[in-house]
N, CA, C and O of each residue as an XYZ file, in Angstrom:
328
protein
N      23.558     19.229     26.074
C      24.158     20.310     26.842
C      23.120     20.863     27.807
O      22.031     21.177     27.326
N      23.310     21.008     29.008
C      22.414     21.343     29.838
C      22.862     22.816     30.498
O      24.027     23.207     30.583
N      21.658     23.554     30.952
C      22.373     25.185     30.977
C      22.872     25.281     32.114
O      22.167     24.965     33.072
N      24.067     25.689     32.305
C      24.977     26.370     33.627
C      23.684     27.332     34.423
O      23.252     28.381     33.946
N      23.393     26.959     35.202
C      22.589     28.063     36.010
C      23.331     28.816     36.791
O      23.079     30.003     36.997
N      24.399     28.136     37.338
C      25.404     29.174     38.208
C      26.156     30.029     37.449
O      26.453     31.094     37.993
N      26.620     29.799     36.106
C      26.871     30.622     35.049
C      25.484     31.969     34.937
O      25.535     33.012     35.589
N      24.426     31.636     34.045
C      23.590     32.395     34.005
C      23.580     33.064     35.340
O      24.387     33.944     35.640
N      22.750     32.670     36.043
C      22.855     33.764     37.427
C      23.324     34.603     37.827
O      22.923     35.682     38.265
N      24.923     33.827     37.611
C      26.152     35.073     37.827
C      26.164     36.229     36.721
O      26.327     37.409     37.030
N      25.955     35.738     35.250
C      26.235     37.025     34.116
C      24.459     37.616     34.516
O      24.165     38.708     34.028
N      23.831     37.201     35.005
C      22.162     38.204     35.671
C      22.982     39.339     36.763
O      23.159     40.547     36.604
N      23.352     38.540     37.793
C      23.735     39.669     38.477
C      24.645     40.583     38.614
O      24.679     41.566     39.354
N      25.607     40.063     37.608
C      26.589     41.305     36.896
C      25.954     41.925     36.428
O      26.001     43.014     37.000
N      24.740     41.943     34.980
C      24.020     43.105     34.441
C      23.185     43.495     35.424
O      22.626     44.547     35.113
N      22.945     43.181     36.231
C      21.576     43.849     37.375
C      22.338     44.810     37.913
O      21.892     45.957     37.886
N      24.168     44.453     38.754
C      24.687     45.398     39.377
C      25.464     46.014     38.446
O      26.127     46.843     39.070
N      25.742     46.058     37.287
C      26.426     47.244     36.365
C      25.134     48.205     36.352
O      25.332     49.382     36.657
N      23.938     47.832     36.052
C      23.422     48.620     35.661
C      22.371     49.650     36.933
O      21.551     50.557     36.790
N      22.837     49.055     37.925
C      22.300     49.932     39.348
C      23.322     51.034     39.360
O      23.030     52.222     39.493
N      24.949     50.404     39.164
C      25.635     51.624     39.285
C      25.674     52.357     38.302
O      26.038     53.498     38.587
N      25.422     52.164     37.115
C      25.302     53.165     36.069
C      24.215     54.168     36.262
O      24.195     55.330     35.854
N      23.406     53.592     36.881
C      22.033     54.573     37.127
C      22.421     55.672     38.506
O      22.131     56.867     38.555
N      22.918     55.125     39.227
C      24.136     55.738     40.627
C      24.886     56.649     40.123
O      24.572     57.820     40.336
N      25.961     56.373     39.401
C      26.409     56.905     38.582
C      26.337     57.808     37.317
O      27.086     58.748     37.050
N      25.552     57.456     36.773
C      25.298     57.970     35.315
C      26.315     57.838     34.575
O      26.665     58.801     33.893
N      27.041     56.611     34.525
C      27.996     56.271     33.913
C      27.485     55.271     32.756
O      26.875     54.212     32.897
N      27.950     55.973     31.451
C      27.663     55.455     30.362
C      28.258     53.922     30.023
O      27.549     52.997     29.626
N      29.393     53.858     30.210
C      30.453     52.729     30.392
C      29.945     51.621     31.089
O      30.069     50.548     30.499
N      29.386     51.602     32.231
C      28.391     50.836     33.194
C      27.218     50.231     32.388
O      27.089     49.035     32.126
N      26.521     51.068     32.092
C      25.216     50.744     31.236
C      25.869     49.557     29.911
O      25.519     48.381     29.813
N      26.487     49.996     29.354
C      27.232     48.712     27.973
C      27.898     47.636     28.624
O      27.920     46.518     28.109
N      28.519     47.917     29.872
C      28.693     46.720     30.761
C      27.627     45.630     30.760
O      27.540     44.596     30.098
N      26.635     46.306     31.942
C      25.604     45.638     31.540
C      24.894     45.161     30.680
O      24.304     44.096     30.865
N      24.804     45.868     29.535
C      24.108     45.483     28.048
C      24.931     44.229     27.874
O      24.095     43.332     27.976
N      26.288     43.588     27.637
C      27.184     42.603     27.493
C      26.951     41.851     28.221
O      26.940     40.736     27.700
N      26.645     41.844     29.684
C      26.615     41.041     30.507
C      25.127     40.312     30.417
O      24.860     39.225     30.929
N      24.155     41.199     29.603
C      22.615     40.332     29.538
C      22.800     39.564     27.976
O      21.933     38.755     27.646
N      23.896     39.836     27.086
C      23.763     39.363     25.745
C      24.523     38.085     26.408
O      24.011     37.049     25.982
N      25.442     37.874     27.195
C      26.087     36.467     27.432
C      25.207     35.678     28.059
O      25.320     34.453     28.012
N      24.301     36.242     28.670
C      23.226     35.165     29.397
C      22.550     34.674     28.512
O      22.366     33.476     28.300
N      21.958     35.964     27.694
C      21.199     35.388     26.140
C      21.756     34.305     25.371
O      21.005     33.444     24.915
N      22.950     34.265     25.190
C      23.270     33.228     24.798
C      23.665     32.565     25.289
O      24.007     31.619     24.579
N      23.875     32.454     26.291
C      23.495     30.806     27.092
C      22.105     30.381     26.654
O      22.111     29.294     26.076
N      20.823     31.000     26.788
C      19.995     30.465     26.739
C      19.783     29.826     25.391
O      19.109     28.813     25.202
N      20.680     30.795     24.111
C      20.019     30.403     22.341
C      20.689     29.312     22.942
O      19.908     28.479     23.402
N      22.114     29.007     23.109
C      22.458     27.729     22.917
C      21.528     26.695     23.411
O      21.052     25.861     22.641
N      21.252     26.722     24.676
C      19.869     25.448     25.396
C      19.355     25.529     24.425
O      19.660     24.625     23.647
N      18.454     26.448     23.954
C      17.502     26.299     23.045
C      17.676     25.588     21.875
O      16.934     24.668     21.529
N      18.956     26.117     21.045
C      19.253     25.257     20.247
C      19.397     23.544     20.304
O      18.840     22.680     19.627
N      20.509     23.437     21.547
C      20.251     22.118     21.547
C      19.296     21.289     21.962
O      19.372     20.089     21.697
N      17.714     22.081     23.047
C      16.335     21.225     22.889
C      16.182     20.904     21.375
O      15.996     19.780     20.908
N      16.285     22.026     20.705
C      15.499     21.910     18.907
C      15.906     20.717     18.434
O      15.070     19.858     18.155
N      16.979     20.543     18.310
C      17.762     19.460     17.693
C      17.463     18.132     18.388
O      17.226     17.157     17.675
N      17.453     17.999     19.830
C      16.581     16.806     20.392
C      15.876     16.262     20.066
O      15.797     15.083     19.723
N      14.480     17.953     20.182
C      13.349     17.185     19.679
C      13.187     16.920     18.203
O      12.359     16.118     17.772
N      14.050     17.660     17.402
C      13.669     16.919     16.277
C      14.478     15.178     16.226
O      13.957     14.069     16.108
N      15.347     15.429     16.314
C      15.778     13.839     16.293
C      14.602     12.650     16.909
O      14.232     11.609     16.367
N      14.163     13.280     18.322
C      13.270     12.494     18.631
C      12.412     12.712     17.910
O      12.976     11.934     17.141
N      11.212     13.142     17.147
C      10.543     13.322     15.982
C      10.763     12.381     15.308
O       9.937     11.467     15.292
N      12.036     12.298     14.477
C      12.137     11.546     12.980
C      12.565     10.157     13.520
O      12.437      9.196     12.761
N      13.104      9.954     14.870
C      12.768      8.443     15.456
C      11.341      8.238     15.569
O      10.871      7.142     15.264
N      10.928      8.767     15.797
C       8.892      8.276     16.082
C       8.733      8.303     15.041
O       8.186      7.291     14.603
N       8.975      9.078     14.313
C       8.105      8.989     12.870
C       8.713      7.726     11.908
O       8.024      7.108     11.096
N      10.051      7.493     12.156
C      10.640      6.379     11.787
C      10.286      4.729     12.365
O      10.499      3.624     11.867
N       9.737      5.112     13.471
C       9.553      3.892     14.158
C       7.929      3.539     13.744
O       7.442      2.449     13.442
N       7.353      4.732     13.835
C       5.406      4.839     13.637
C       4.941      4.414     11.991
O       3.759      4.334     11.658
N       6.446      4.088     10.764
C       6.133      3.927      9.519
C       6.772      2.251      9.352
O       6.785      1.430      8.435
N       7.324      2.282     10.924
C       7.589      0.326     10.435
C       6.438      0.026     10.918
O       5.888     -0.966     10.440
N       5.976      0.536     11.638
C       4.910     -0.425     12.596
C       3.776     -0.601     11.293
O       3.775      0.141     10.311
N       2.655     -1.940     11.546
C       1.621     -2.091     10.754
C       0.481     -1.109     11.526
O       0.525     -0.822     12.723
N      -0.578     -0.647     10.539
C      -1.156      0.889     11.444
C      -1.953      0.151     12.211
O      -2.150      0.582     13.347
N      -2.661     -1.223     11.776
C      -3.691     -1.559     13.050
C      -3.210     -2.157     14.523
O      -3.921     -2.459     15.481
N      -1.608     -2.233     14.369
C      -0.926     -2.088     15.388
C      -0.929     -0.789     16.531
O      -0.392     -1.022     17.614
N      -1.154     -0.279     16.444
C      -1.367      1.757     16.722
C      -2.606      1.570     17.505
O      -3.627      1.161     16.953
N      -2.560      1.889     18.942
C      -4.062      1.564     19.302
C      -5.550      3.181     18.874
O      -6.763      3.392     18.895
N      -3.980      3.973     18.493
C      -5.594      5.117     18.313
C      -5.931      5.265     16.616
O      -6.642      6.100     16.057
N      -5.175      4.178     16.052
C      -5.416      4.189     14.773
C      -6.243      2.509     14.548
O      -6.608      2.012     13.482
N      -6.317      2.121     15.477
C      -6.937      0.659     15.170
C      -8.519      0.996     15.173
O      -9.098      1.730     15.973
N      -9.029      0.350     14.186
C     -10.588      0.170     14.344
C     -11.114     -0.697     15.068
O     -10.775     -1.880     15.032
N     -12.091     -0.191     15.890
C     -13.007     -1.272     17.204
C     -14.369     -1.715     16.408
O     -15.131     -1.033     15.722
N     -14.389     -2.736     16.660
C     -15.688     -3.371     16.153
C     -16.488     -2.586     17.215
O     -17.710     -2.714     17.287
């Protein structure tokens, strides 16, 4: 899953402009606008995040799966040099 940036951006500049007019305003209602509008960006990002984690671990337990068939003096930083 790769992150919507035109998504993010857009829920950034909804909380940027709720929360200019709340400050304009002093409208309480505005301000929780905004607060909502930075938790949906937030999670856009856990999700990316989540799905790097899971990548890299998969890629992990392939290397590590692949690095326990191999014979070790196969491995050039594990091979001994005369």
């Amino acid at each position: 899953m790769a992150l919507d940036h035109a998504e993010f951006d857009r829920l950034l500049t909804q909380a940027q402009s709720c929360a200019q007019r709340a400050a304009d305003e002093n409208d309480p209602l505005l301000y929780k606008d905004a607060f909502e509008f930075s938790l949906q960006a937030m999670r856009l990002l856990a999700e990316e995040s989540g799905a790097w984690r899971q990548m890299v671990a998969r890629a992990t337990e392939e290397f590590e799966g692949d690095e326990a068939s191999e014979p070790v003096a196969s491995l050039p930083w594990r091979a001994v040099q005369p």
